[in-house]
C-alpha positions as CSV (number, residue, x, y, z in Angstrom):
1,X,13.8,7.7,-9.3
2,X,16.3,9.3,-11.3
3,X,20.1,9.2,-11.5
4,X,22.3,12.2,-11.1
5,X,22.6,13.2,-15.0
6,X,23.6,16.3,-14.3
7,X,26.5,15.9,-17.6
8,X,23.7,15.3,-20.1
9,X,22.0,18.2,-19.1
10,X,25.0,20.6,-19.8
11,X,25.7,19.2,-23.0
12,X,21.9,19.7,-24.0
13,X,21.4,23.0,-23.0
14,X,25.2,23.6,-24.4
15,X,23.8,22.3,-27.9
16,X,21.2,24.5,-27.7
17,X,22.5,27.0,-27.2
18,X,24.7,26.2,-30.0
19,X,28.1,26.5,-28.0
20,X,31.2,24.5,-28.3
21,X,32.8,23.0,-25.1
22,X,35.4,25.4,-25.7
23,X,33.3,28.3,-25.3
24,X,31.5,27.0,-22.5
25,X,34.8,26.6,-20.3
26,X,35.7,30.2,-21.1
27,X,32.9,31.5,-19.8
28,X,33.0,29.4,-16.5
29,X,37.0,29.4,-15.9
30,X,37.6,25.8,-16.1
31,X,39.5,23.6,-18.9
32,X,37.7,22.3,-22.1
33,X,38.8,18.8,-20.9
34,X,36.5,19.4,-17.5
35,X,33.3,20.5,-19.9
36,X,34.3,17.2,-21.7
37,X,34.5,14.7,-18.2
38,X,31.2,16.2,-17.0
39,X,29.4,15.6,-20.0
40,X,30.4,12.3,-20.3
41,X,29.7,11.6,-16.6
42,X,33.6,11.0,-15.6
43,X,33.0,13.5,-13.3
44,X,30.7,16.8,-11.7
45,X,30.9,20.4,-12.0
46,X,32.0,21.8,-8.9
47,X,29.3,22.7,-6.6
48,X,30.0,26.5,-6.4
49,X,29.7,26.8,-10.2
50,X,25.9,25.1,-10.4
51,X,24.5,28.8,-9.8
52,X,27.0,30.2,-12.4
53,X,26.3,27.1,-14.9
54,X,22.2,27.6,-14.2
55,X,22.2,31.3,-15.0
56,X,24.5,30.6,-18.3
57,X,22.0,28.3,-19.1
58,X,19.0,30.1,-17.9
59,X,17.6,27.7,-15.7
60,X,17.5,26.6,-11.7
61,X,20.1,24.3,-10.0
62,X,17.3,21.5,-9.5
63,X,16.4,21.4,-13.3
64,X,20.2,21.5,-14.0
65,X,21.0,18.5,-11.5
66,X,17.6,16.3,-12.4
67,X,15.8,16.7,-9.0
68,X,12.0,16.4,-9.2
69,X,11.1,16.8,-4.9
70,X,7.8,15.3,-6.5
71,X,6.9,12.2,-8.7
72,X,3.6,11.2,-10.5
73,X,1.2,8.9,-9.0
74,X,2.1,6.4,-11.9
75,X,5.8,7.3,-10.8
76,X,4.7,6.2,-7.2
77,X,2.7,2.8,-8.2
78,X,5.3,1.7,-10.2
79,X,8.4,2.2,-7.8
80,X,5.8,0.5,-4.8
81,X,5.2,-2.8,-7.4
82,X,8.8,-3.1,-7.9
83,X,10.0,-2.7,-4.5
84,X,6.7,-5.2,-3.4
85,X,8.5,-7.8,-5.9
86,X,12.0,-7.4,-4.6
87,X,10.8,-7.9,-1.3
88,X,9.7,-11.5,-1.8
89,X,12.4,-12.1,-4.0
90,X,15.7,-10.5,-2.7
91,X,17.2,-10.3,0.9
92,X,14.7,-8.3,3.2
93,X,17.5,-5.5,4.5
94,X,18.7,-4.8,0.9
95,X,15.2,-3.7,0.5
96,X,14.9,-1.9,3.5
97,X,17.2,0.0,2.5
98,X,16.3,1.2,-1.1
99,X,13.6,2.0,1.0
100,X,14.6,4.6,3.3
101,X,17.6,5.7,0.2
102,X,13.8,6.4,-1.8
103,X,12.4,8.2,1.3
104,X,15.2,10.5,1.7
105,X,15.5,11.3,-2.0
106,X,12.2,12.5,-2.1
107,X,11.6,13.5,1.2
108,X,9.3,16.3,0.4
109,X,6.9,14.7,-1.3
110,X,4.6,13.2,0.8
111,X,2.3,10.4,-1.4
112,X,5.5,8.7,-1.5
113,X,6.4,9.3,2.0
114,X,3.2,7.4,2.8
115,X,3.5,4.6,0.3
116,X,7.4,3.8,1.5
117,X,5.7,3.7,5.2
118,X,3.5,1.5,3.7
119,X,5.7,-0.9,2.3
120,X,7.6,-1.4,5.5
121,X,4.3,-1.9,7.5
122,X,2.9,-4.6,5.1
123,X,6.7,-6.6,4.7
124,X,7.5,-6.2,8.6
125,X,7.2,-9.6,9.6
126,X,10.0,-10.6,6.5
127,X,12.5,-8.8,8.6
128,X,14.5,-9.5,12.1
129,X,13.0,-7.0,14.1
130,X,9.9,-6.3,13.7
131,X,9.1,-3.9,16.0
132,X,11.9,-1.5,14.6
133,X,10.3,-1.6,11.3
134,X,6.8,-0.3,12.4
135,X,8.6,2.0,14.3
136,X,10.5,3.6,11.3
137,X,7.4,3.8,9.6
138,X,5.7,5.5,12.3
139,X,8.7,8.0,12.4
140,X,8.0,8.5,8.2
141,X,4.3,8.8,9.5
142,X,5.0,11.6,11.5
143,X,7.0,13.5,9.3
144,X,3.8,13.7,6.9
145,X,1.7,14.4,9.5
146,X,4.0,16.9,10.4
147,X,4.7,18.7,7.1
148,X,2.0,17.8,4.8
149,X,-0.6,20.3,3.9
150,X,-3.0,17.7,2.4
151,X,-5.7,17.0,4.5
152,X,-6.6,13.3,2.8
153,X,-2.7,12.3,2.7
154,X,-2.1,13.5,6.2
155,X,-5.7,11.6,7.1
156,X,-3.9,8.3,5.6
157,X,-1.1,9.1,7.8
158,X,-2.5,9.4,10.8
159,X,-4.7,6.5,10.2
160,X,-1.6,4.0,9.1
161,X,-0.1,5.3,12.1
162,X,-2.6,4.6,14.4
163,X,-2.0,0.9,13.0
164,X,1.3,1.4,13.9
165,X,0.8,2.3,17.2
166,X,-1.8,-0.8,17.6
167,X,1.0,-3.2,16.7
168,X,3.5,-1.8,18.9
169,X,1.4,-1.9,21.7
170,X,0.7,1.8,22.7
171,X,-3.4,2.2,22.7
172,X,-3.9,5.7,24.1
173,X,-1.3,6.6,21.1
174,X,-3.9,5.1,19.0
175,X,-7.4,6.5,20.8
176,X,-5.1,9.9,20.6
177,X,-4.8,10.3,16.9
178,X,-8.2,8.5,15.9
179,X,-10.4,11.6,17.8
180,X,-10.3,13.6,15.7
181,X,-12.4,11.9,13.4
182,X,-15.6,11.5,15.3
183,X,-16.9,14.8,13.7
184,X,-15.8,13.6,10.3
185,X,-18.4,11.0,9.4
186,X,-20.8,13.8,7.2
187,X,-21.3,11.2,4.2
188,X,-22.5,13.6,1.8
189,X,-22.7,10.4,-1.1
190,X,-26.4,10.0,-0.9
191,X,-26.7,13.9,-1.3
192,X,-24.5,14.0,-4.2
193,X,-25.7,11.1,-6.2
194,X,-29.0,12.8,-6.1
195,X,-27.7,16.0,-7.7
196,X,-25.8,14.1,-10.3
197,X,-29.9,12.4,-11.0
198,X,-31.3,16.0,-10.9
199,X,-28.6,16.9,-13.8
200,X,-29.6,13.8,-15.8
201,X,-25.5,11.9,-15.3
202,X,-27.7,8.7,-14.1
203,X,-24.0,7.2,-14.5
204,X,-22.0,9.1,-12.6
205,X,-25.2,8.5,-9.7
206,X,-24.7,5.3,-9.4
207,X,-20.7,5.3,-9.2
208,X,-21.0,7.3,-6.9
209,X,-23.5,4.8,-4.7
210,X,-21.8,1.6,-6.0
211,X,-18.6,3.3,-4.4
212,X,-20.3,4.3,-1.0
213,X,-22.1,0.7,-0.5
214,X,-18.8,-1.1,-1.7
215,X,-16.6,1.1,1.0
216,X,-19.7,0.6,3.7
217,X,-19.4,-2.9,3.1
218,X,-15.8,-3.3,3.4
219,X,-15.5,-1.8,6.0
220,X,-17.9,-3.8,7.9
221,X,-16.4,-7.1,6.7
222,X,-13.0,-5.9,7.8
223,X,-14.2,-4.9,11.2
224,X,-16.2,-8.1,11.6
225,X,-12.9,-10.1,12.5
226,X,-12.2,-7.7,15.7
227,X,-15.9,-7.9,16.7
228,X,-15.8,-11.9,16.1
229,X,-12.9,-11.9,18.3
230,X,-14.2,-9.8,21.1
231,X,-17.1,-12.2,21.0
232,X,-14.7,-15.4,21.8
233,X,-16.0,-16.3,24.8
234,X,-19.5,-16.4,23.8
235,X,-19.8,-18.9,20.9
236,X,-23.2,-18.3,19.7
237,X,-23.1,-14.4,19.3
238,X,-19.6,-14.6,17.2
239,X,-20.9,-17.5,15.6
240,X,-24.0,-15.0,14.4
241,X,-21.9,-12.7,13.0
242,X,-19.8,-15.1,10.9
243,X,-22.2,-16.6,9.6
244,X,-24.0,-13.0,8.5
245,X,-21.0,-11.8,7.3
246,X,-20.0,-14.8,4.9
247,X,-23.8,-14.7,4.1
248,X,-23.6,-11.0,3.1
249,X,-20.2,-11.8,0.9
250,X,-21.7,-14.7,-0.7
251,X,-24.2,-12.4,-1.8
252,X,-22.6,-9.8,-3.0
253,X,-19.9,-12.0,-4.5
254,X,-17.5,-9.4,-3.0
255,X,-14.5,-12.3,-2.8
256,X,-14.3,-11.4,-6.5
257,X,-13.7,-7.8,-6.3
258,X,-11.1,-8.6,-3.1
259,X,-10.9,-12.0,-1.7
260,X,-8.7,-10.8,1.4
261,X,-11.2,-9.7,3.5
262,X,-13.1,-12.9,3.4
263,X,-9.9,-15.0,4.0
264,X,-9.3,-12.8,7.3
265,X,-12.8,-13.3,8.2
266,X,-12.8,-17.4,7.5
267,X,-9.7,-17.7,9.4
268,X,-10.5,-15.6,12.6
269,X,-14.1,-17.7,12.5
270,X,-11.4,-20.8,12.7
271,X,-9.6,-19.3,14.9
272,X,-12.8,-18.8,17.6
273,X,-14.1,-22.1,16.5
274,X,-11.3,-23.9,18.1
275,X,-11.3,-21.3,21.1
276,X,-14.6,-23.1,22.3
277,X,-13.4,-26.4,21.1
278,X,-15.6,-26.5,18.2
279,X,-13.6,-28.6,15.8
280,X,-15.8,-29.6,13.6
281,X,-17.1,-25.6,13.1
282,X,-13.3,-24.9,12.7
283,X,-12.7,-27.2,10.0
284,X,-15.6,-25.5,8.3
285,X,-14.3,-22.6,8.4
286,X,-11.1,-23.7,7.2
287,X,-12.4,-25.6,4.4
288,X,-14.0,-22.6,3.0
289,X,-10.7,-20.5,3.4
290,X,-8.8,-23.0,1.3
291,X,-11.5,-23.6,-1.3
292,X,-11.2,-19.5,-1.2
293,X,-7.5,-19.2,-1.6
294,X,-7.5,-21.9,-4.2
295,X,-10.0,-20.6,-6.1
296,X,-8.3,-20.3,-9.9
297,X,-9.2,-17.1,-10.1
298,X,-7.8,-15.9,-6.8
299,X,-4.1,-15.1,-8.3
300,X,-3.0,-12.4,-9.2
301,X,-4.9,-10.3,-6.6
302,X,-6.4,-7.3,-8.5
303,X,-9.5,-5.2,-7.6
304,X,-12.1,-5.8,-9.9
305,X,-15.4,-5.5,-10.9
306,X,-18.3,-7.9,-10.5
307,X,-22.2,-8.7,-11.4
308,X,-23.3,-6.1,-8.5
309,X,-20.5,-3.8,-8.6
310,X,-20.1,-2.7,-12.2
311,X,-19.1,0.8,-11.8
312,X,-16.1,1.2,-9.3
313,X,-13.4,2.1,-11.7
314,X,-13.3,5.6,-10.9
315,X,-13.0,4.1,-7.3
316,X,-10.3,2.0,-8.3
317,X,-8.2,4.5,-9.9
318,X,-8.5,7.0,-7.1
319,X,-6.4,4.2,-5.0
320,X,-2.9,5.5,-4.5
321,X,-1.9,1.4,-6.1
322,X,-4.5,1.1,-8.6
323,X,-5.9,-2.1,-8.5
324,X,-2.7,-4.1,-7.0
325,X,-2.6,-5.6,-3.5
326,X,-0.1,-3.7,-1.7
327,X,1.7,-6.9,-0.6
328,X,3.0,-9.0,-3.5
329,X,1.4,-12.3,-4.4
330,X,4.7,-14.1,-3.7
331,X,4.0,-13.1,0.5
332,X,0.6,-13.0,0.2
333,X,0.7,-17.0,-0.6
334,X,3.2,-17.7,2.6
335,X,1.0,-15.4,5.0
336,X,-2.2,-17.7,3.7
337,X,0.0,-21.0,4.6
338,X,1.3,-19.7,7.3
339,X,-2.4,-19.2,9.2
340,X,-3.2,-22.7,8.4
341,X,-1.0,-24.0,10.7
342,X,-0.6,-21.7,13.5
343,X,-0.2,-22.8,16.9
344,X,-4.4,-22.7,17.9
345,X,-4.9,-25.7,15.0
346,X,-1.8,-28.0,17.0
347,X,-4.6,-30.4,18.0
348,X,-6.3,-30.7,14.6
349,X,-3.2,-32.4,13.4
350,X,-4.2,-35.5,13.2
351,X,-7.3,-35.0,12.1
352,X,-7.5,-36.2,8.4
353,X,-9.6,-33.5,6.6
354,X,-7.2,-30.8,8.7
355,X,-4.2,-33.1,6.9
356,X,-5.9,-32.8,3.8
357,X,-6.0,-28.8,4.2
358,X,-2.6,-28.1,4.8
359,X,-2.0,-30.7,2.1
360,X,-4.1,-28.9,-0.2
361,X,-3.1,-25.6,0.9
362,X,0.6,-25.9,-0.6
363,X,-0.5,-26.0,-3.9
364,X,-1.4,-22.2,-3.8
C-alpha cells in the first residue's frame, strides 16, 4: 500500500551514512543535480544503478525501492474496509480496478490475494457483468491455490472458489474441489478443551467450546436456507425446519452476535411460504425479517459477543476482517430492500401489512 519513495530512501541512507550529494554522485557516475531530482522525487535512479546504489548503501533493491511482497493482517483489514466503503460510495469499475492494481502489487502474498477475491465476490452484483467478476475472482482463486503453501489459506481458496463455481453454474467444478475435504472433519475441539481442564486453563476450555458450538451452529443456520429450499415442494417438512431453526436462534440470541444469517433464513422461509401460496405464513416471515433488520441495534454490523457466547474474541480476532461484515453497511442496507420486493412477493402488493413492510423497510 505504499508509494514508490524510492528518493527518500537515498537521501536517508545518504545521511547516514553522513555523505553529501556530491559524494554520492561521484561514486555512482551521475551529476549532483540527479542525486538532488531523485531525492526530491522529480525523478528515479536509473534502473541499472539500483544494484550499484543497494551495495553503496548496503542493502537489497526491494528495501531500496519500498516493496514489501507481504503486508500485515491489520495492513490487510484496513485496505479491505476502505475499498468495502468506496464500493458503495464511488463508481463500481474505479474500484474494480484499485482492485486488481492491489492484486498485482502484491501478488505474492496470498491473505491479500484472497481478501481482493473476496471483495469482488461480495460487490459482484454492483457491477455490469456479473458473471466476469466471479470469474476474475476465480482466476485470483486459482493462483493461491496454485502458489500458496498454506494449507488454511489455500483451504479458503478452494472453498470461495467452489462458491464461485456455484454462481457460475459449473457443479462438477464445485463437487471437484469440495472432495477433498470428506477426510477433514477430525474435530479435535472436544479433545483439546479437555486438556486445557486437565492443566487447570478452565478459560481457555470453554473458548475453545464456545468457539466450536458457535461455528457448529452457524453453520447449521446457514445451511438451513438450502435445505428449506430443497424442501419447497413439501410445505410442512420446510416449514419444520424454519421454525426449529428461528427457535434455536431465538434461543441462543445468535442475531446479536450476527444478524445475517437469520435475515437469510427469514427471507428464504418467505420466499417458500409464497411458493405454496401461503401468504399469510409469508408475511410472517417477513414481518420478523424487518422487525430484524430494523432492530436499533442491527447497524453497524460487528461480530459480537452475547449472554451465551461470552468468550469468542480469540475467535473473532482469528477472522482475516476482525469483527466487520465483509460487505459494507451502505450495500448491505440495499441487498435487505432489495429481497423485500423481489419478483415471488408481486402478488402481496396490495396487501396492506406487505405495503406496510416495504414502507417500513426504507427507513433502514
Amino acid at each position: 500500500m505504499r508509494d514508490l519513495n524510492i528518493g527518500i530512501k537515498i537521501s536517508s541512507k545518504r545521511k547516514e551514512k553522513r555523505i553529501t550529494q556530491e559524494e554520492l554522485a561521484d561514486f555512482l557516475g551521475v551529476t549532483k543535480p540527479a542525486i538532488s531530482k531523485w531525492e526530491s522525487g522529480q525523478t528515479y535512479p536509473d534502473i541499472t544503478l539500483l544494484p550499484l546504489i543497494a551495495s553503496y548503501f548496503n542493502t537489497t533493491i526491494d528495501e531500496l525501492i519500498g516493496y514489501e511482497p507481504q503486508l500485515s493482517k491489520d495492513d490487510i483489514r484496513l485496505l479491505y474496509s476502505r475499498l468495502a466503503e468506496n464500493f458503495s460510495s464511488k463508481p463500481f469499475e474505479e474500484i474494480y480496478d484499485k482492485c486488481i492494481e492491489y492484486q498485482k502489487r502484491y501478488y505474492s502474498c496470498f491473505e491479500l490475494q484472497l481478501n481482493i477475491a473476496l471483495l469482488l465476490i461480495n460487490h459482484s452484483s454492483l457491477g455490469q457483468n456479473t458473471s466476469a467478476i466471479i470469474s476474475k475472482a476465480s482466476n485470483i482463486l486459482q493462483h493461491v491455490i496454485d502458489n500458496s503453501n498454506n494449507i488454511t489459506i489455500e483451504g479458503k481458496a478452494i472453498f470461495l472458489q467452489s462458491y464461485c463455481f456455484l454462481i457460475l453454474k459449473k457443479p462438477d467444478s464445485v463437487i471437484k474441489n469440495l472432495n477433498y475435504t470428506e477426510n477433514l472433519h477430525l474435530n479435535p475441539e472436544i479433545l483439546l478443551s479437555s486438556a486445557y481442564q486437565m492443566k487447570g486453563d478452565n478459560k481457555k476450555a470453554i473458548a475453545i467450546l464456545q468457539n466450536y458450538i458457535y461455528e457448529c451452529i452457524i453453520g447449521i443456520v446457514n445451511a438451513c436456507p438450502n435445505l428449506m429450499m430443497l424442501y419447497s415442494t413439501e410445505k410442512e417438512k420446510a416449514s419444520k425446519w424454519a421454525d426449529a431453526i428461528i427457535k434455536i436462534e431465538n434461543v441462543l440470541n445468535i442475531s446479536k452476535i450476527n444478524p445475517s444469517p437469520n435475515l437469510s433464513l427469514l427471507i428464504t422461509a418467505a420466499n417458500i411460504s409464497m411458493m405454496n401460496n401461503d401468504t399469510d405464513k409469508a408475511i410472517d416471515f417477513l414481518e420478523k425479517y424487518v422487525d430484524t433488520a430494523l432492530n436499533p441495534n442491527m447497524f453497524p454490523i460487528k461480530l459480537k459477543s452475547n449472554d451465551f457466547f461470552d468468550s469468542l474474541d480469540d475467535l473473532f480476532n482469528s477472522l482475516d476482517l476482525g469483527t466487520t461484515p465483509p460487505r459494507n453497511d451502505k450495500v448491505i442496507k440495499e441487498d435487505i430492500k432489495k429481497l423485500l420486493i423481489e419478483p415471488i412477493f408481486e402478488p402481496l402488493k396490495s396487501n396492506e401489512s406487505y405495503i406496510r413492510l416495504v414502507k417500513r423497510i426504507n427507513r433502514i
